[in-house]
Structures are given as C-alpha cells and as structure tokens.
mmCIF file of the C-alpha atoms, coordinates in Angstrom:
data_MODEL
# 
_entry.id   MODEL 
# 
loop_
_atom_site.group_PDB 
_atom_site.id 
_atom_site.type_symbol 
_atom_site.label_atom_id 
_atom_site.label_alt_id 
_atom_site.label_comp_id 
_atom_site.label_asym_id 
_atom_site.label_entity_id 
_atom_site.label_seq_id 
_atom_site.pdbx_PDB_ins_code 
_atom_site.Cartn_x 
_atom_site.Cartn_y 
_atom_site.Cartn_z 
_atom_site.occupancy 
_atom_site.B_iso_or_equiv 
_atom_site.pdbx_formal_charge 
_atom_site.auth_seq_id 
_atom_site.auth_comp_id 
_atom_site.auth_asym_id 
_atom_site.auth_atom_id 
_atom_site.pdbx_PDB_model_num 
ATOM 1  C CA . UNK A 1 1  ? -21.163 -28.226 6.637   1.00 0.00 ? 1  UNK A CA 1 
ATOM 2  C CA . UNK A 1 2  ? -20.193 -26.063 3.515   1.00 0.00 ? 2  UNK A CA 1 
ATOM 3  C CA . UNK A 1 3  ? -16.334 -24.823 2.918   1.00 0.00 ? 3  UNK A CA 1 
ATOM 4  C CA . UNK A 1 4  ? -16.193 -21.451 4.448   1.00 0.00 ? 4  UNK A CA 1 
ATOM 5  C CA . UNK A 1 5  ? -15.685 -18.779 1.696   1.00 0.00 ? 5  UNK A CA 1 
ATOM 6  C CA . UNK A 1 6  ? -13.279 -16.080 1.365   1.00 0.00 ? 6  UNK A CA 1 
ATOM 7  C CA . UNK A 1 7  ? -13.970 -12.708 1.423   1.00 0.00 ? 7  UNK A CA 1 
ATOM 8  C CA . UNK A 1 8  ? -13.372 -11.871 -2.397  1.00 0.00 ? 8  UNK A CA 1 
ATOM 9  C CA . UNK A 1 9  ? -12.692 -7.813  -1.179  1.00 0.00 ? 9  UNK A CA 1 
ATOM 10 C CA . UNK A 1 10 ? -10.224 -9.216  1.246   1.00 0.00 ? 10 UNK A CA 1 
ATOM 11 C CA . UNK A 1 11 ? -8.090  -11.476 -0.931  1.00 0.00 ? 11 UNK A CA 1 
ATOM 12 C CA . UNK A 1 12 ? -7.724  -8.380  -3.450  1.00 0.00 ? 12 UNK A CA 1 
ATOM 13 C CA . UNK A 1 13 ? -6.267  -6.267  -0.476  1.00 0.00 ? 13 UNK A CA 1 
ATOM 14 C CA . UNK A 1 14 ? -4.630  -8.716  2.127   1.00 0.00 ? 14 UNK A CA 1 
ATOM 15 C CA . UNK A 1 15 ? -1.729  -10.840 1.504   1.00 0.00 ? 15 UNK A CA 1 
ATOM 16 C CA . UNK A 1 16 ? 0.115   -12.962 3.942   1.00 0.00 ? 16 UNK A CA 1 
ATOM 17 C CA . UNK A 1 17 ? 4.203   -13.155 4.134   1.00 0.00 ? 17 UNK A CA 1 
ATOM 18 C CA . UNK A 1 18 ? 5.927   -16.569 4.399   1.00 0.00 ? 18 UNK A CA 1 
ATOM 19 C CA . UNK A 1 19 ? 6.407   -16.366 8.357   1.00 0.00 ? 19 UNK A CA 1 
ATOM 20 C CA . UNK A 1 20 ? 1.957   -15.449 8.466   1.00 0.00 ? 20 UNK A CA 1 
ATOM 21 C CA . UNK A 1 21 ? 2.028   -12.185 8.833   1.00 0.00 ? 21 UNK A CA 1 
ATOM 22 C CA . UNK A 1 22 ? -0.522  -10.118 6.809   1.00 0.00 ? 22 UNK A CA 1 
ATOM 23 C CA . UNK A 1 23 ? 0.571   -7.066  4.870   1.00 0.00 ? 23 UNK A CA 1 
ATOM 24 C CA . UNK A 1 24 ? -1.559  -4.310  2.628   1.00 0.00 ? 24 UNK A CA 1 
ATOM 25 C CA . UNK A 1 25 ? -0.886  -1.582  -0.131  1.00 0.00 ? 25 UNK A CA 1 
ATOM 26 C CA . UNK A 1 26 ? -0.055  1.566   1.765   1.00 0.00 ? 26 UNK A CA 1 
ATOM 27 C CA . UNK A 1 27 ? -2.520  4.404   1.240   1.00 0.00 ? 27 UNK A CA 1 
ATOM 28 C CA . UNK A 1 28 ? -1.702  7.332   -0.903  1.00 0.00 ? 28 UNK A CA 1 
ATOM 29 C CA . UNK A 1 29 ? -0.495  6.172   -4.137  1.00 0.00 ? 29 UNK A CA 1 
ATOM 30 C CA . UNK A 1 30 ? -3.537  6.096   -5.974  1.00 0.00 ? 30 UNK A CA 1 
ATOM 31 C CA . UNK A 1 31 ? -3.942  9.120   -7.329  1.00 0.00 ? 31 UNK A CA 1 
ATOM 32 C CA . UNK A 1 32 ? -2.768  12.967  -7.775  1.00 0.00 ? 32 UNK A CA 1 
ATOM 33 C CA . UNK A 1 33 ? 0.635   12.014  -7.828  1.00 0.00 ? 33 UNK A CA 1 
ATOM 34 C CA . UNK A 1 34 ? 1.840   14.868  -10.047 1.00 0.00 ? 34 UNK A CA 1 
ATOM 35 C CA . UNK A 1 35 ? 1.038   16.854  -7.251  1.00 0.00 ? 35 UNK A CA 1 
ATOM 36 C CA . UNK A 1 36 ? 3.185   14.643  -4.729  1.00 0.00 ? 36 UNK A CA 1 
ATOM 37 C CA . UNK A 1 37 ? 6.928   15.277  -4.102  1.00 0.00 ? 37 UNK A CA 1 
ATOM 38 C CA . UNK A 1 38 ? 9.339   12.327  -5.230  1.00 0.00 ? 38 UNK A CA 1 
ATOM 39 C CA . UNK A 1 39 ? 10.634  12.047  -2.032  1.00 0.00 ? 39 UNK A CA 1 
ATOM 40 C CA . UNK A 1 40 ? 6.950   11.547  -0.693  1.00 0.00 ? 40 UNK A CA 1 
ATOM 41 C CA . UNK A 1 41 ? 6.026   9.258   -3.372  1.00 0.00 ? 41 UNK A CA 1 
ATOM 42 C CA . UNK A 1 42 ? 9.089   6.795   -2.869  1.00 0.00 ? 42 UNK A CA 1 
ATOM 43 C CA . UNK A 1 43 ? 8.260   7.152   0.632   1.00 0.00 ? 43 UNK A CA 1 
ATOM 44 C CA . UNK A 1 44 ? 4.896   5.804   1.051   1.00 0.00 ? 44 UNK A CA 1 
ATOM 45 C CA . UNK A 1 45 ? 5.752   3.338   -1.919  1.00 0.00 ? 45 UNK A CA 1 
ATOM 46 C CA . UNK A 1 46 ? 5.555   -0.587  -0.490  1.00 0.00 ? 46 UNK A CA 1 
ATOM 47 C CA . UNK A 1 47 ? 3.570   -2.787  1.706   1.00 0.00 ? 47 UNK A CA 1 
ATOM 48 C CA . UNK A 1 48 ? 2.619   -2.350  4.950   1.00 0.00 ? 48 UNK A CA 1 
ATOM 49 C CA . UNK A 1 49 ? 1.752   -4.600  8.019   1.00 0.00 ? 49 UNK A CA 1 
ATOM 50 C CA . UNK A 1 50 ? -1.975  -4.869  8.905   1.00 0.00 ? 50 UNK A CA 1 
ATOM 51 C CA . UNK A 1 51 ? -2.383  -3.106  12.797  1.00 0.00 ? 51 UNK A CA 1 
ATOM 52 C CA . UNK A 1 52 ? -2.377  -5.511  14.919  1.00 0.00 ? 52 UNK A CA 1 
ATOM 53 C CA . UNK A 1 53 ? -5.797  -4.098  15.859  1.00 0.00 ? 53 UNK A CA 1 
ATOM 54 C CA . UNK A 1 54 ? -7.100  -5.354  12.560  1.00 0.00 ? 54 UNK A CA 1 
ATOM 55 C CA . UNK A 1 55 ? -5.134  -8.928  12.192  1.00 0.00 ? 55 UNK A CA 1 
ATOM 56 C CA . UNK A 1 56 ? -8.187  -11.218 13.823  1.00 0.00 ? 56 UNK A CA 1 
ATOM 57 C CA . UNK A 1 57 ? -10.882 -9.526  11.755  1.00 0.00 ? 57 UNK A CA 1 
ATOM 58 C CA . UNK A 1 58 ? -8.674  -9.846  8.231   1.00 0.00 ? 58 UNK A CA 1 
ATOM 59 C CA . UNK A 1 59 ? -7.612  -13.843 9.078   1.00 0.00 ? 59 UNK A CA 1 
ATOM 60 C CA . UNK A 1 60 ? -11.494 -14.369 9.531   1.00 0.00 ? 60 UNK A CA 1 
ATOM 61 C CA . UNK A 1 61 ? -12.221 -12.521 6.050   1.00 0.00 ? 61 UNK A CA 1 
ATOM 62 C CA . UNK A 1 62 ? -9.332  -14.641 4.653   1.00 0.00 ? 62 UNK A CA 1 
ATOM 63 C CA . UNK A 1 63 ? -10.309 -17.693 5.700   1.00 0.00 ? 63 UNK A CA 1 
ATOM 64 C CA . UNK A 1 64 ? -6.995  -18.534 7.715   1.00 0.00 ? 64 UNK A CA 1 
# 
C-alpha cells in the first residue's frame, strides 16, 4: 500500500496548533485594504479556528 499523500492546497492553508487543533488565515486581508478602516484591518488580522463543521474533511486532506 502506497503512503497516503497530502493535499498540497491544504498544507498551504491549514496549520495545526500544539494541542491539534487546526487553524486558517482569516478572510479579508488580501486585498483593497486602502479602502479598509484600521480598526477593521487589525480586527480581522490573525488566525482563525477551522468550524468544527470542516475539521474531519481538513485532517483527511492533511493526512492526520
């Protein structure tokens, strides 16, 4: 049986914590950002924790 691959779009966009959970870049901060208020750019700066909806299907893409 061959080693099970990982899903090379998933390892650019998941990454799990030290305790296992999984975290992603928060939406929004990619672009037009001159257009965003400071206060809503720091806010929505940072990771954020996969929904728990999501968790199974990301471990599977990541192999864990």
């Amino acid at each position: 049986m061959p080693k099970m691959k990982t899903h090379s779009g998933a390892k650019k966009r998941f990454k799990v914590t030290g305790t296992g959970k999984l975290v992603h870049k928060g939406a929004g901060k990619g672009h037009h950002m001159e257009v965003k208020t400071s206060r809503h750019a720091r806010r929505i700066t940072g990771d954020r924790a996969v929904a728990q909806v999501d968790v199974k299907k990301a471990r599977r893409l990541l192999g864990i």
